[in-house]
C-alpha positions, 0 to 999 in steps of 0.5 A: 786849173792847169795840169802838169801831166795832162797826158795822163788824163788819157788814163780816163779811158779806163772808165769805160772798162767797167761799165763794158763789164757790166754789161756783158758779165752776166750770171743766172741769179740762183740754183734751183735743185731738181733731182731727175738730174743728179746723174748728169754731169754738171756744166758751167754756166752761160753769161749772156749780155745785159741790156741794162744795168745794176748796181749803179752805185757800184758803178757810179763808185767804180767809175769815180775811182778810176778818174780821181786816179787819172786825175792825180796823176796829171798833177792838177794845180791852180796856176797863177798869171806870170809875165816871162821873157824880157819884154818892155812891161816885164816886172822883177823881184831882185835881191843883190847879195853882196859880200862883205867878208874879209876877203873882199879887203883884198886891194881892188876888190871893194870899189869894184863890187861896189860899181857892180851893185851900182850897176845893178841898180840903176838898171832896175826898171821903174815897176822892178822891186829891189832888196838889198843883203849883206853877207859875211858869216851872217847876213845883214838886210840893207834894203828891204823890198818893203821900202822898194814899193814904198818908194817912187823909183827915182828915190828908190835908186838913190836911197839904195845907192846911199846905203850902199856907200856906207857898206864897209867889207869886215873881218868876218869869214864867208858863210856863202851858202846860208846866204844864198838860202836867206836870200831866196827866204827873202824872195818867198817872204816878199811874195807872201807879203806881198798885197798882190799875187807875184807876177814878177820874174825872181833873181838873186844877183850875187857880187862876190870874190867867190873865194874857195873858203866861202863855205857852200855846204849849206846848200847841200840840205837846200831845193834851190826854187826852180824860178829863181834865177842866180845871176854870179858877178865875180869879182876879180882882183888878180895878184898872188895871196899868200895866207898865214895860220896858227897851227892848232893842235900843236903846243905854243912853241917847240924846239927846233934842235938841242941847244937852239931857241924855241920857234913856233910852227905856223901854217904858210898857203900859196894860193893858186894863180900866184907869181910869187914862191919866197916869203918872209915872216917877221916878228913884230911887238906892239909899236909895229917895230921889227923884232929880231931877224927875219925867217925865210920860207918857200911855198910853191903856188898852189900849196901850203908848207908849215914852218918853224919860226925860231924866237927872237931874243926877247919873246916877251915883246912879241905880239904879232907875226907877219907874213910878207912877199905877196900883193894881198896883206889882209891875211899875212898877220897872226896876232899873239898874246903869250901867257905864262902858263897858269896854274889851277888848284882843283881841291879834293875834299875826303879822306881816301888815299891817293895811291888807292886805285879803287877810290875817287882821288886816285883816278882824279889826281891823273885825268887833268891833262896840261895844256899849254895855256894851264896846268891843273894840281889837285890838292887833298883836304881832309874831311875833318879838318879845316877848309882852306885854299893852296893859294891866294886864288880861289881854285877852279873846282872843288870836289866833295866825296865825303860828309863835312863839318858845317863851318867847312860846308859853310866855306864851300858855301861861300866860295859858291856865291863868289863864282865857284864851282862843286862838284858832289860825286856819288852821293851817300847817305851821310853828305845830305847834311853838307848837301843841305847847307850847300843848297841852302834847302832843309836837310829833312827832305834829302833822303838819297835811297841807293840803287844798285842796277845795272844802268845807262845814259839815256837823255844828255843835255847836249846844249850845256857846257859839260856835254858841248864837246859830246854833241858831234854825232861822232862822240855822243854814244854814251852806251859803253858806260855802265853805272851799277851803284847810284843814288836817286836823286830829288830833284824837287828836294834840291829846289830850283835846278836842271837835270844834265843827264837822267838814265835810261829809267829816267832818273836823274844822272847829272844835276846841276844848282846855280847859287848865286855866281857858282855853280854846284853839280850832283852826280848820282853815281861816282867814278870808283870802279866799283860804281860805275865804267866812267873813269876806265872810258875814252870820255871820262878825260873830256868830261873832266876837262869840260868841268875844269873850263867851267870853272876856268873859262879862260881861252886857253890858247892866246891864238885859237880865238877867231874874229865872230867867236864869243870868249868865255869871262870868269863870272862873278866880277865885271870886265872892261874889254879893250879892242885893238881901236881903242874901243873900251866894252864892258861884259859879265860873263861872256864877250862877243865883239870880238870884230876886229882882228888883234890883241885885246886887253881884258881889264877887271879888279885882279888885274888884266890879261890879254888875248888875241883874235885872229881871221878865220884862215879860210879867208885866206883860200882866195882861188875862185870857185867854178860855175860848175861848183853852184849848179852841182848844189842845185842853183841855177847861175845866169850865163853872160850877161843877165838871165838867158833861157828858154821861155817854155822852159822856164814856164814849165820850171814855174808850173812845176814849182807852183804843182809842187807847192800845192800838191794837189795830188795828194788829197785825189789819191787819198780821195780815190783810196776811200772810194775804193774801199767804201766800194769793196765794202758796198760789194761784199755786203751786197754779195752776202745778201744775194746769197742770204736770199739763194739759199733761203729760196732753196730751202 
């Protein structure tokens, strides 16, 4: 056993204390009245020494106590042999973490990581174990250190090196401090799997760019392990870079002045160490060919401008944007995929006024906001009359505020099991039939009892598409919205469903039903003023406009994709995605591979559309962080060439890391905490008996 504080244990001292106060504090055991003396004046009484003592259990007790406390601060732990130094025999456990992000395409950057890595491990010794990861915005095992021991060095190196030569860098953003946490698993995990206790010295060596866009707050939740030395190879490629981005909360295209084409406004950043100010930006259709004339732009080094791209004459061609006057292009293109804007039917099933501010229709005909990409209409029909569509097209969402005829519940039906979306506010008494039918449950066991109190949100499914724009901490305080009218919902009447939202008495707020392809959501309070706050508060737009997407997910905005995101597909038909290669990937209801920079083609039966995924535009931040910026989170970055420190002192972060693994402290504290009362206990007990037995003798 080893001591972390071994000072303290001079604490052990105190031992004595007691035993000393045994010994000379002694009282006379009891009073005998005597009454000749009742005149006199009272005067204390004498502690003599003892030459024995009592109360040994006391003592015994008193005396544990105070050394299980003076053990617990000298920090007791069970150390394991290490082997520190550079020594012939010493043993490491290496993890190389190379990046493989976008902008490790820089030129030059690639072949001179790679020579790094080859560097790293042809300098392994033969007893050294080796693990090898990749990053970008996740991290990929390449070589495990279970395959390291599993080989004898020679092939070890030329497996490793094999692998390495197929590494490729991506389109992907950096994610460099979730990396660095995974890489430092990697070293915990090894050791726990390992057959033997570890004796080897820990490492990370990073090969990388370093670029500023790498994102490190990861690290900032992080106990970087004090044995875990971070040896940083940067890679340098020098030249200037210049980013283009998307502006992304501006419209498509805007006008430049009365009577002038339109342009869009884009982002230009002249990162720092550049040599070059004037730039040129170029359309580009999809044969590579230059499309009108070219636009100037100045961006001093170090800073960013927005600019405004004026239209060529034929926009419909356009599908790229390119940035040129630089010695690094993998960032200089903004792929485009323009649309006209589509129009959604929303379909509002009741039989309210639409000027009628007190009802339903009224807040629902102004809550739909156009976007670029889309406009909505909301088109009335009548609860009594027939149901049918504005148009060819199936709309987005439809809304049932009043009870329907069975053939209309039966079309709305029908446009479920299609993919579509219904949406049932403030249920009544009356809709239980049309309920019913949607649901596809027996209408016997849907009975809606109304309750009229003042309540709130409570439980929110953040997780679901409807609440998603909410979750920040910034935006999920749904206090502010009151809902007086309300139904209560069964949900075990409804079948099989999720609840999205429940008040703060737990009743559901929020149901949703998946039938077949669509989906049907039950709220048990509408939006009328007179039921509830939601349609006069700040979330009411958003949560309307989530719903919309639901039923419309359409990326809207043919530039906001980025390379790694997953674009939402309508459900209900099968998709046959082309990417910019050529490559052709089918999909239902979600696409994921989107890895590649460009235009993709989303194919099905109705016809195809496009969209455009671009690299994320931290890419483009390419100045190098400073060592400073790794040792302010914590890690610990080599100096030179290899890991350099003192041995005492890396003895003593290695004591400390295995203390602060066990804490052994803990259960002596807690131990020292029992002892101490059981003692208080034992004394007390002890003290009422004694004075049982005075008092019995003076009577």
């Amino acid at each position: 056993m080893s001591f972390l504080a071994p000072l303290y244990l001079l604490g052990a001292v105190a031992i004595v204390a007691p035993v000393i106060l045994h010994l000379i504090r002694r009282a006379p055991k009891g009073e005998v009245p005597f009454s000749s003396l009742m005149y006199l004046s009272p005067s204390p009484p004498q502690l003599s020494k003892r030459s024995r003592f009592e109360h040994l259990l006391l003592l015994a007790m008193r005396v544990l106590a105070l050394g299980l406390l003076a053990l617990a601060f000298a920090r007791p732990f069970l150390s394991r042999a290490a082997t520190l130094g550079s020594s012939a025999g010493e043993r490491k456990r290496v993890v190389v973490l190379i990046d493989t992000s976008a902008s490790m395409r820089r030129v030059g950057a690639w072949p001179r990581a790679t020579a790094i890595a080859e560097e790293v491990i042809r300098a392994l010794k033969p007893g050294d174990e080796l693990a090898m990861l990749a990053f970008d915005s996740a991290v990929r095992p390449v070589f495990g250190f279970a395959e390291s021991r599993s080989l004898d060095p020679a092939r070890r190196s030329a497996v490793a090196l094999s692998r390495l030569a197929d590494l490729r860098p991506s389109w992907r953003s950096t994610r460099l401090g979730q990396s660095l946490i995974e890489a430092a698993a990697a070293l915990d995990l090894a050791v726990e799997s390992g057959k033997t206790a570890s004796t080897a010295a820990r490492g990370i060596v990073l090969i990388s760019d370093l670029q500023r866009g790498g994102r490190l707050e990861a690290l900032g939740d992080f106990q970087w392990p004090a044995d875990v030395q971070l040896e940083i190879h940067a890679v340098d490629v020098g030249g200037s870079n210049a980013a283009l981005a998307a502006i992304a909360d501006s419209p498509e295209t805007e006008p430049v002045a009365k009577g002038a084409p339109r342009a869009r406004r884009v982002l230009v950043s002249n990162e720092g160490g550049s040599s070059v100010e004037a730039l040129t930006l170029e359309w580009f259709d999809a044969n590579g060919s230059v499309i009108g004339k070219p636009s100037e732009v100045h961006v001093p080094v170090g800073e960013s401008r927005v600019a405004s791209v004026p239209d060529p004459a034929e926009p419909s061609r356009v599908q790229s944007l390119r940035l040129k006057g630089d010695s690094h292009p993998f960032d200089n293109i903004l792929f485009l995929a323009e649309q006209p804007r589509a129009t959604v039917e929303v379909v509002y099933v009741g039989d309210e006024k639409a000027d009628d501010p007190a009802g339903l229709r009224y807040f629902l005909d102004r809550v739909f906001l156009d976007t670029p990409g889309r406009a909505a209409r909301v088109v009335a029909r009548s609860a009594s009359g027939p149901l049918a569509w504005p148009s060819p097209r199936p709309p987005a969402l439809v809304v049932i505020a009043s009870e329907t005829p069975a053939d209309q519940a039966g079309v709305a039906r029908k446009y479920l099991e299609q993919g579509g979306l219904v949406l049932v506010p403030g249920l009544g008494s009356d809709r239980s039939a049309m309920l019913a039918l949607l649901a596809q449950v027996p209408a016997q066991g849907l009975a809606f009892p109304s309750a009229r109190k003042d309540l709130l949100l409570g439980e929110i499914a953040f997780d679901h598409p409807l609440f998603a724009p909410f979750a920040a901490p910034g935006y999920n305080d749904f206090t502010k919205i009151h809902f007086w009218k309300s139904r209560k919902l069964d949900t075990k009447a409804l079948g099989d469903c999720r609840v999205l939202a429940r008040f703060e008495n737990g009743d559901p707020a929020v149901v949703e039903k998946r039938i077949a392809a669509g989906r049907l959501i039950v709220l048990a309070s509408g939006w009328r003023p007179a039921e509830s706050q939601l349609a006069r508060s700040s979330k009411f737009v958003p949560l309307m406009t989530a719903l919309l997407d639901l039923g419309d997910p359409r990326p809207q905005g043919s530039d906001r994709v980025l390379v790694g995101d997953a674009v939402p597909l309508p459900e209900g038909v099968e998709h046959v995605i082309t990417k910019p290669d050529g490559a052709k990937v089918r999909a239902r209801s979600l696409f994921t591979e989107t890895d590649l920079p460009g235009v993709y083609t989303d194919g099905t039966a109705a016809g195809a559309r496009t969209f455009a995924v671009n690299l994320d535009p931290l890419e483009g931040r390419t100045a190098p962080l400073a060592l400073e910026t790794f040792e302010q989170y914590g890690c610990r970055p080599a100096r030179g060439e290899g890991p350099r420190i003192d041995q005492a002192q890396l003895a003593l972060a290695k004591d400390a890391e295995q203390e602060g693994r066990q804490k052994a402290w803990r259960p002596l504290v807690v131990a020292a905490l029992v002892v101490l009362i059981i003692e208080t206990w034992l004394a007390g007990r002890r003290g009422r008996s004694t004075k049982a037995a005075l008092e019995t003798q003076s009577t």
